[in-house]
PAZAPA-4460 file (N, C-alpha, C; in steps of 0.05 Angstrom, whole numbers, plus 32768, in hexadecimal, padded with zeros to 4 digits):
% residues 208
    n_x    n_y    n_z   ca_x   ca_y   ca_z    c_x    c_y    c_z   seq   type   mol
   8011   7FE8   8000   8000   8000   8000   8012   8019   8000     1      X     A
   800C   802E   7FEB   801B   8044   7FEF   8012   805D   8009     2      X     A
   8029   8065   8011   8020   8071   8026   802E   808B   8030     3      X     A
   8028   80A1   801E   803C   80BC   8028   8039   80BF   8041     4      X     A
   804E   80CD   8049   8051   80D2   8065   8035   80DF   8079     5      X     A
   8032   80F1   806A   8012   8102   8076   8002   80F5   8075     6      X     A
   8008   80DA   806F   7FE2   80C7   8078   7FEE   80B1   8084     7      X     A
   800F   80A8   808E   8014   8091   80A1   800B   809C   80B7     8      X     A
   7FFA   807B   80C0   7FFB   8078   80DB   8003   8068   80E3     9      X     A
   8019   8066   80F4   8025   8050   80FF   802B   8049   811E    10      X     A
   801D   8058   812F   8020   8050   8145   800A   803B   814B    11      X     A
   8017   8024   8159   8010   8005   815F   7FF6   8003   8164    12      X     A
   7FF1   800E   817A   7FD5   8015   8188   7FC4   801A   817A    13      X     A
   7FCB   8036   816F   7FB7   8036   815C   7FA9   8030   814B    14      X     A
   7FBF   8019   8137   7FBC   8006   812E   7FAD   7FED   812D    15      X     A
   7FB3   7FE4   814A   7FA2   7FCD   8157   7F85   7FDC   8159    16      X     A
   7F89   7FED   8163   7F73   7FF6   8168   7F56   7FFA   815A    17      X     A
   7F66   7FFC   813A   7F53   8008   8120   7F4A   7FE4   8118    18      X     A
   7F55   7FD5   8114   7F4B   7FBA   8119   7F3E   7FAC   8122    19      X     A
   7F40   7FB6   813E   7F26   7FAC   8154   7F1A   7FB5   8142    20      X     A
   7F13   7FD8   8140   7EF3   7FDE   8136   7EE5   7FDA   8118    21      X     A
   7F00   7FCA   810D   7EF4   7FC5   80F0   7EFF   7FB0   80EA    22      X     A
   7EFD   7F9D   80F5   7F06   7F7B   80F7   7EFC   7F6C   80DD    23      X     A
   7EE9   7F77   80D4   7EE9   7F5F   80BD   7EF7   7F6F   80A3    24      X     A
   7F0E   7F5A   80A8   7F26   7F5F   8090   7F25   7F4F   8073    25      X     A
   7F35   7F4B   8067   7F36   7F42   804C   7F52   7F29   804F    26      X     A
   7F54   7F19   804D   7F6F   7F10   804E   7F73   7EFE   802E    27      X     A
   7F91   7F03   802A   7F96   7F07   8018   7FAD   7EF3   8014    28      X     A
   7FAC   7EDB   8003   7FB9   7ECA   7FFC   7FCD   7EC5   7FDF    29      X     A
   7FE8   7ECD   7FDD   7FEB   7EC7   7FC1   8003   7EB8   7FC7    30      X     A
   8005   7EA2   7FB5   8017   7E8E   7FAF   8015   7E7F   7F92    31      X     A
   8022   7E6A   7F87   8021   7E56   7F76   8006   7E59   7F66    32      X     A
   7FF3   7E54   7F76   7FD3   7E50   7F70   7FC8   7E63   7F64    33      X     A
   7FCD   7E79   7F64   7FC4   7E90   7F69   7FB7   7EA2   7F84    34      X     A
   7FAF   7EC4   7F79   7FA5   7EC4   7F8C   7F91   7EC4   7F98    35      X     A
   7F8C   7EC3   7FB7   7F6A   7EC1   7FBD   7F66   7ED7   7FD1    36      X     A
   7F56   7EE5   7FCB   7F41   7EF2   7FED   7F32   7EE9   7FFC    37      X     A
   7F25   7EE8   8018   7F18   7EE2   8022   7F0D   7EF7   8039    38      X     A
   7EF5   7EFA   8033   7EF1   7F0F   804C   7EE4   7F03   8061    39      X     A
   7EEA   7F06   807B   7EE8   7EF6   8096   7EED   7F10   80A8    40      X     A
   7EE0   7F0B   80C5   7EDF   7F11   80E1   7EFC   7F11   80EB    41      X     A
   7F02   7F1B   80FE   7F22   7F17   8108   7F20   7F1E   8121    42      X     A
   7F2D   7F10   8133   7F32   7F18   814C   7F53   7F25   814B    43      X     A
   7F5C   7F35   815B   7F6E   7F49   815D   7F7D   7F30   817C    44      X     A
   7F94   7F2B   8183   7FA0   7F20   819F   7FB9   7F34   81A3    45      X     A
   7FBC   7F3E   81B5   7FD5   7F48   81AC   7FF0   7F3A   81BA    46      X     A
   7FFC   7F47   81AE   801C   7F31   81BC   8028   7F3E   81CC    47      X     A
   801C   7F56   81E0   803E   7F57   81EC   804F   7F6A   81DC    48      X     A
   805F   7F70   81F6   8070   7F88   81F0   807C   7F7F   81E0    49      X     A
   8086   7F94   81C0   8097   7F7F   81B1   8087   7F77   819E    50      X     A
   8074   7F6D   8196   805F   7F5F   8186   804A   7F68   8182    51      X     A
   8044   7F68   8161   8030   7F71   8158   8013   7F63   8159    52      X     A
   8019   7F54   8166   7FFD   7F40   816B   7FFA   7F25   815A    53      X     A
   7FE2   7F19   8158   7FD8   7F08   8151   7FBA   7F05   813F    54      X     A
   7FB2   7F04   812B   7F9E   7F03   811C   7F89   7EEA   8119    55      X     A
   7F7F   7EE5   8136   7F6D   7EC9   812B   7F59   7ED2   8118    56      X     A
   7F53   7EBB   810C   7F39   7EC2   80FE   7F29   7E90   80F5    57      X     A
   7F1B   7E99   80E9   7F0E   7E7A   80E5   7F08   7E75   80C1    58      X     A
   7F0A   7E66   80BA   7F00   7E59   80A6   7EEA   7E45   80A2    59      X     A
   7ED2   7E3E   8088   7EC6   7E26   808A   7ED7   7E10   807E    60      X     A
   7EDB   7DF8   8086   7EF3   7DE2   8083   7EED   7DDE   8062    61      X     A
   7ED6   7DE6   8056   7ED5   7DE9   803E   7EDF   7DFF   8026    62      X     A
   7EE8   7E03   803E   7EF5   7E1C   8033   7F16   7E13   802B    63      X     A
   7F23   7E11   8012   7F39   7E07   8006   7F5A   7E24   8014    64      X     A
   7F49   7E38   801F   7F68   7E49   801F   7F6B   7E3C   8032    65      X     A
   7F6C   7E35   804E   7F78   7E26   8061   7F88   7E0D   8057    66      X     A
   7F85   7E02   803D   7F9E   7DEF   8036   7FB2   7E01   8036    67      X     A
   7FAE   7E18   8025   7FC6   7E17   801A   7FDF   7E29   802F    68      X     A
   7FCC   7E2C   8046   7FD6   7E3B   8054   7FEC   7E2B   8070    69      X     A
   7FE5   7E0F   8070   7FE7   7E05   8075   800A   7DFE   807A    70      X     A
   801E   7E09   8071   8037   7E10   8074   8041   7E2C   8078    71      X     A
   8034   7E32   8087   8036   7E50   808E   803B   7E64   807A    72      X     A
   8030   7E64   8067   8030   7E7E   8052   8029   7E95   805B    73      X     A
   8035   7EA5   8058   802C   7ECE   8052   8014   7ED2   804B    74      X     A
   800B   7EE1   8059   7FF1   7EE8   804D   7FF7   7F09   805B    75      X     A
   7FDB   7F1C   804B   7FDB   7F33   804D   7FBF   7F3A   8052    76      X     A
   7FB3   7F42   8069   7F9A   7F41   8076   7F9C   7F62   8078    77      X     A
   7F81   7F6B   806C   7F76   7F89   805E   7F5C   7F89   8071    78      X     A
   7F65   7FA5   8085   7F4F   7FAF   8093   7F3F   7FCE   808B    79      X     A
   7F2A   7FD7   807F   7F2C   7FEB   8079   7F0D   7FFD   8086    80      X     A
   7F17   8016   808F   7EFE   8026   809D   7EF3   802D   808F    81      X     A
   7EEF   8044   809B   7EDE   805D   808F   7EE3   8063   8073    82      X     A
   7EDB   806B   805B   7EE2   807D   8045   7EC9   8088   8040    83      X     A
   7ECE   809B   8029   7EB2   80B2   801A   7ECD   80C3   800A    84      X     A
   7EBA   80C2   7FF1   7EBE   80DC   7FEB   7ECB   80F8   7FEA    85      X     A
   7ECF   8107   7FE0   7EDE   811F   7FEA   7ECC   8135   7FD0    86      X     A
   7EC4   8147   7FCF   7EBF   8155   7FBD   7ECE   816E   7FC7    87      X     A
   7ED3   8179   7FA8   7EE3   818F   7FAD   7ED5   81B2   7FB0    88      X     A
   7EBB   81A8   7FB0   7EAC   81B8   7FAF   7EB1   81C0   7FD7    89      X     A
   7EB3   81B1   7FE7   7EB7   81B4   7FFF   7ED2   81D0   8006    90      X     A
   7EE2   81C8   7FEF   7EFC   81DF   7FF8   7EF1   81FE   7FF0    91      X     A
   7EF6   820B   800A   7EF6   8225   8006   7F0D   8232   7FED    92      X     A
   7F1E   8226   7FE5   7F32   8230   7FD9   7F2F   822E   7FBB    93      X     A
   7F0A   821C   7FB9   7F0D   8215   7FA2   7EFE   8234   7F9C    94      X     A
   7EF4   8241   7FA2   7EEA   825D   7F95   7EF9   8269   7F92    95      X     A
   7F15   826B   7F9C   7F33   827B   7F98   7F41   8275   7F7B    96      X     A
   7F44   825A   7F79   7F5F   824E   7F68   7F50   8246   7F50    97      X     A
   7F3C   8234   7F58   7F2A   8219   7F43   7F43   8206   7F4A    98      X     A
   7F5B   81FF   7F59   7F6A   81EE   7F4A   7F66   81D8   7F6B    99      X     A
   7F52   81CD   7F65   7F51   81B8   7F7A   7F3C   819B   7F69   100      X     A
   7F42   818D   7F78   7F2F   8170   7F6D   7F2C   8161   7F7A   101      X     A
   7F1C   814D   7F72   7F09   8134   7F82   7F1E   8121   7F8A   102      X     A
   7F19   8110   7FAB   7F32   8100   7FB0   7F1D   80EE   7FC2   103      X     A
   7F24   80DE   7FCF   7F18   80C4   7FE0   7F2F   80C6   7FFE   104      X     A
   7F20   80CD   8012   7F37   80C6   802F   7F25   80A9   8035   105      X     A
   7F33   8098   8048   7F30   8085   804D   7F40   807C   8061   106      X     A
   7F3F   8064   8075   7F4F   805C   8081   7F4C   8040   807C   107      X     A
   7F6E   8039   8080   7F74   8014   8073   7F8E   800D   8083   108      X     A
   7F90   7FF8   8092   7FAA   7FE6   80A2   7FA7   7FD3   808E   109      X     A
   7FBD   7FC6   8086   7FC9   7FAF   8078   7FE2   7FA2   8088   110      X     A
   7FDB   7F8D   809B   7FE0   7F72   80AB   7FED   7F60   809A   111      X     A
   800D   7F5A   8098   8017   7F4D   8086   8024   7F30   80A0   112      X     A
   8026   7F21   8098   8035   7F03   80AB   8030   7EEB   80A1   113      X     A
   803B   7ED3   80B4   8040   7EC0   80B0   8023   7EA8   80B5   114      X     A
   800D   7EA4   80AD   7FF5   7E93   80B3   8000   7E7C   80C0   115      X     A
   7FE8   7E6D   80CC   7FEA   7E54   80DF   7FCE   7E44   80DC   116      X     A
   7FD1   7E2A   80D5   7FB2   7E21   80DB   7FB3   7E13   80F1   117      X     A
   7F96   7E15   80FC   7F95   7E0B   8116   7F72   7DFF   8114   118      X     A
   7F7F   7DE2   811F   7F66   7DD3   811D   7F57   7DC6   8134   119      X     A
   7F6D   7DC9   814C   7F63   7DCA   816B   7F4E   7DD3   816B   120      X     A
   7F3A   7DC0   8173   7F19   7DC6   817B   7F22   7DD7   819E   121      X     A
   7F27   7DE1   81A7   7F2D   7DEB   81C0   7F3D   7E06   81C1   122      X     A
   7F4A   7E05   81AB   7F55   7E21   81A2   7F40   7E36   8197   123      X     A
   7F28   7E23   8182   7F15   7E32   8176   7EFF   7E39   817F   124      X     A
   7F05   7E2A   8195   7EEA   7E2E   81A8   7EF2   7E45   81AF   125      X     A
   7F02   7E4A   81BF   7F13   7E67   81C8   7F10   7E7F   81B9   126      X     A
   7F10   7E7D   819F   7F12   7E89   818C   7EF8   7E96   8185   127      X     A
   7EE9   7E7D   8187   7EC9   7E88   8181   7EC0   7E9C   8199   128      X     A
   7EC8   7E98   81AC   7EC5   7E9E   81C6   7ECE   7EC0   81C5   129      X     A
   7EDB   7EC0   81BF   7EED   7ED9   81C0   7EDC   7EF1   81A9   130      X     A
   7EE2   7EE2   818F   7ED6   7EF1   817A   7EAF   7EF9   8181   131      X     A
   7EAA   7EE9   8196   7E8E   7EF2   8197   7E89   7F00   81AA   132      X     A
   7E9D   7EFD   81BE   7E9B   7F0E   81D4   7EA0   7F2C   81C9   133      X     A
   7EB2   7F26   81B7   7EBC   7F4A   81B1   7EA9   7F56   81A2   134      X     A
   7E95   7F4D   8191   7E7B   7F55   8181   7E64   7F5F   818E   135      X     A
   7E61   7F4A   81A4   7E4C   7F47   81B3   7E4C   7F5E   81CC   136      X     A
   7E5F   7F62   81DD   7E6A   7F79   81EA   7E5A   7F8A   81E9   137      X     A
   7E47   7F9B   8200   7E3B   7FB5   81FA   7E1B   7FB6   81F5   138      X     A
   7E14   7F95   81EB   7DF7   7F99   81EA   7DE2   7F8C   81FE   139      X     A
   7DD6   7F92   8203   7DC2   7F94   821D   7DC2   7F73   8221   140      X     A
   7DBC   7F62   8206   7DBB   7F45   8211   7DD2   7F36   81FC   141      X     A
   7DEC   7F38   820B   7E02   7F2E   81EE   7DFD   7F0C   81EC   142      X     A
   7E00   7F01   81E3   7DFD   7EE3   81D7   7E18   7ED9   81DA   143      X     A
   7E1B   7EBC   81E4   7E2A   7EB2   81F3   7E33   7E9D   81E0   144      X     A
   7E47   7E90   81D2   7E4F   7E74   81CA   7E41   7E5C   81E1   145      X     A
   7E49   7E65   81F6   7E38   7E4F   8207   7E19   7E4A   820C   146      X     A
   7E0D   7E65   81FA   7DF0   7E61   81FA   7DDF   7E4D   81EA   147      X     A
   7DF1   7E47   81DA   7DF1   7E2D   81BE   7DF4   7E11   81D4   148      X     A
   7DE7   7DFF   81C4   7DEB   7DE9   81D3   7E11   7DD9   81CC   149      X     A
   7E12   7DD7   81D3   7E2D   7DCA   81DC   7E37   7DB4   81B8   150      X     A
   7E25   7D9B   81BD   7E22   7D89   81A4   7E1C   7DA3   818A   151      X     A
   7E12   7DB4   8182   7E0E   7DBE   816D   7E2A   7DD1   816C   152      X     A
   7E37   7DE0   8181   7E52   7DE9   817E   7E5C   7DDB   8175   153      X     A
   7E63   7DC3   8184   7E73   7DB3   817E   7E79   7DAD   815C   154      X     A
   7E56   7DA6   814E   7E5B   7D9A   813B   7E68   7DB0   812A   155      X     A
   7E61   7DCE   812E   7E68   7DE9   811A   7E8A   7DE5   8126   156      X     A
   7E92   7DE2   8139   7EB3   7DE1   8133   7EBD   7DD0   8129   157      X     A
   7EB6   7DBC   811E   7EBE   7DA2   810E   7EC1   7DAF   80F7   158      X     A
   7EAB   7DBC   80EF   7EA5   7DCC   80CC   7EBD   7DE8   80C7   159      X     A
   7ED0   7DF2   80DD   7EE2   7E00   80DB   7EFF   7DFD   80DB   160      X     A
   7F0B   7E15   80CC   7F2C   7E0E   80DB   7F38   7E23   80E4   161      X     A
   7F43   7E2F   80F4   7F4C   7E48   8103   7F65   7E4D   80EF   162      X     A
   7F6B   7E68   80EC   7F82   7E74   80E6   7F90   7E88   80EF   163      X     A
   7FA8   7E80   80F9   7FB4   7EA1   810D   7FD0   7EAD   80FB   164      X     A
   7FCE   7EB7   80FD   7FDE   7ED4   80EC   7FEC   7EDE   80FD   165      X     A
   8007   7ED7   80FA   8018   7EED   810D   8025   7F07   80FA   166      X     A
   801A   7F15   810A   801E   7F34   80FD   803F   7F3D   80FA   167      X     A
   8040   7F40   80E3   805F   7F42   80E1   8064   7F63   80E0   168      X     A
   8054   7F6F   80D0   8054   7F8A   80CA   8031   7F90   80C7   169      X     A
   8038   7FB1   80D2   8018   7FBF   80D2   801F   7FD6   80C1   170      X     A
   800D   7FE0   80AF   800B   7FF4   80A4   7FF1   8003   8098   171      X     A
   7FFB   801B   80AD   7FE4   8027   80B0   7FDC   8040   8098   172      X     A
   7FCE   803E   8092   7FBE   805D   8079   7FA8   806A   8085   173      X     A
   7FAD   8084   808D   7F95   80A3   8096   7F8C   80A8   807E   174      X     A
   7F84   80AD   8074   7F81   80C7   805A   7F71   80D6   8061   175      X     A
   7F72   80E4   806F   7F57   80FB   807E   7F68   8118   8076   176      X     A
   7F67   8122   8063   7F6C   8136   8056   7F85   814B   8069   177      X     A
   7F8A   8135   8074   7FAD   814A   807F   7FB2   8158   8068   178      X     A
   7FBE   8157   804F   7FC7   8166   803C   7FC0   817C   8038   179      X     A
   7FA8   8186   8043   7F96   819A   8040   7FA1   81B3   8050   180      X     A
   7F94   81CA   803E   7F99   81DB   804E   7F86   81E0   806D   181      X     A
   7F88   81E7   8089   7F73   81E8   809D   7F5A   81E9   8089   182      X     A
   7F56   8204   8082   7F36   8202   8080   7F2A   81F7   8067   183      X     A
   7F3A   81EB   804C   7F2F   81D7   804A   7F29   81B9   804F   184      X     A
   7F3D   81B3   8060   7F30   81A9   8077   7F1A   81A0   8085   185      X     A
   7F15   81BE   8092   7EF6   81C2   8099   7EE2   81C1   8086   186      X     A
   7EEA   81C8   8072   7ED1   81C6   805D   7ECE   81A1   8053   187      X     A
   7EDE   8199   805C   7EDD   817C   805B   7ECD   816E   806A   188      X     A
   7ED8   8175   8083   7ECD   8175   8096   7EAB   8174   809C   189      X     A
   7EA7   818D   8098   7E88   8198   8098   7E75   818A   807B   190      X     A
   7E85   8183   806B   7E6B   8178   804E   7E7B   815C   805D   191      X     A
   7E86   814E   805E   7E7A   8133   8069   7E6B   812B   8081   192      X     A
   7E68   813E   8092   7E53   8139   80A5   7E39   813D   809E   193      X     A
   7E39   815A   8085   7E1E   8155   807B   7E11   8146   806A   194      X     A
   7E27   8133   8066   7E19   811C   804B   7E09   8103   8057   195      X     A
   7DF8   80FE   804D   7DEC   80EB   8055   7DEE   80D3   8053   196      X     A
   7E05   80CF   8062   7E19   80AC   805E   7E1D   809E   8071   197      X     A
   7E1D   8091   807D   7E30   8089   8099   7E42   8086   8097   198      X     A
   7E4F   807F   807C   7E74   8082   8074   7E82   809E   807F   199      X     A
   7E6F   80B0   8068   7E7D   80C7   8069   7E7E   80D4   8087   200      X     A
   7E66   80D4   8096   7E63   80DE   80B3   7E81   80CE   80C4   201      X     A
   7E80   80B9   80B9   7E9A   80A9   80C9   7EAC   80B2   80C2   202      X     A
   7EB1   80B1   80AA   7ECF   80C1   80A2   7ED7   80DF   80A8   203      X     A
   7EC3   80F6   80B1   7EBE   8111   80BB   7ECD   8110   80D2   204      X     A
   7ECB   80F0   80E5   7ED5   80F1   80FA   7EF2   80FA   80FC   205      X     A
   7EFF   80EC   80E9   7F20   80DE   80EC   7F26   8104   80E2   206      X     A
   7F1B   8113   80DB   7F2A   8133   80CF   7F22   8146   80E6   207      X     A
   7F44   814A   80E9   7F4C   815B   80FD   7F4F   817A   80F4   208      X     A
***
């Protein structure tokens, strides 16, 4: 991913952080075979001082990328937020110059490492456990893995295979109109809150 300096983000935290809230990633397989995508749920673990964490996520056993992953291949797992739009009609500067144009801010981490399959019915239980707890979190009556009967879990972890991703490198992309002068900026600012999007209102947030 290209990434001028005025839209890295790279502090860790923050990083981890943008993941939690936008967990369902893209992961991204290329070898021999060609390549494949898959878009899936992810749980975030982190590792410790030192370590960029850990990427569980699950598969259906019918699902063919867990062969090939199966010797620890690279993969490149794509998290992406907020985006909208940009009109240039927002810049105050455009009644000055005319010399401004249409652009897209967005935010995107790209999670590059080494995969693992994991077929431990006790690991994935964990896993399920975790990934629903972190979903579920916050609502008046959250729903429990243990609220399922036991024999019907059982049989849905048979139908899976876990995959963990050790994060080798994070790289983070802002595009929230840093480049800008302040107040167009603000004029960014102010027409994406008035658009009627939930993207764009989200993306209003990230411009300072």
């Amino acid at each position: 991913m290209y990434v001028p300096q005025h839209f890295k983000e790279d502090d860790q935290e923050t990083l981890q952080q943008i993941i939690r809230s936008y967990a369902f990633g893209l992961m991204i397989v290329a070898d021999g075979e060609g390549i494949e995508a898959n878009h899936l749920p992810f749980h975030l673990n982190d590792g410790g001082s030192g370590n960029l964490g850990h990427l569980h996520c699950h598969v259906a056993r019918n699902n063919p990328v867990w062969q090939r992953l199966q010797h620890g291949a690279r993969v490149l797992v794509v998290f992406q937020g907020p985006d909208a739009y940009v009109s240039p009609s927002w810049y105050p500067t455009k009644a000055e110059t005319g010399r401004v144009v249409p652009t897209w801010n967005y935010l995107a981490v790209h999670a590059e490492g080494k995969a693992r399959v994991i077929e431990d019915p006790a690991w994935l239980i964990q896993h399920l456990n975790q990934l629903t707890d972190q979903h579920e979190a916050g609502r008046s009556e959250p729903w429990s893995v243990d609220d399922a009967p036991s024999d019907f879990t059982g049989r849905l972890v048979e139908a899976i295979v876990g995959i963990e991703v050790k994060i080798e490198s994070l790289t983070g992309k802002l595009k929230a109109s840093q480049n800008l002068p302040e107040r167009n900026r603000a004029g960014v600012k102010a027409g994406l809150e008035a658009e009627d999007k939930v993207q764009s209102r989200a993306m209003s947030e990230f411009i300072s």
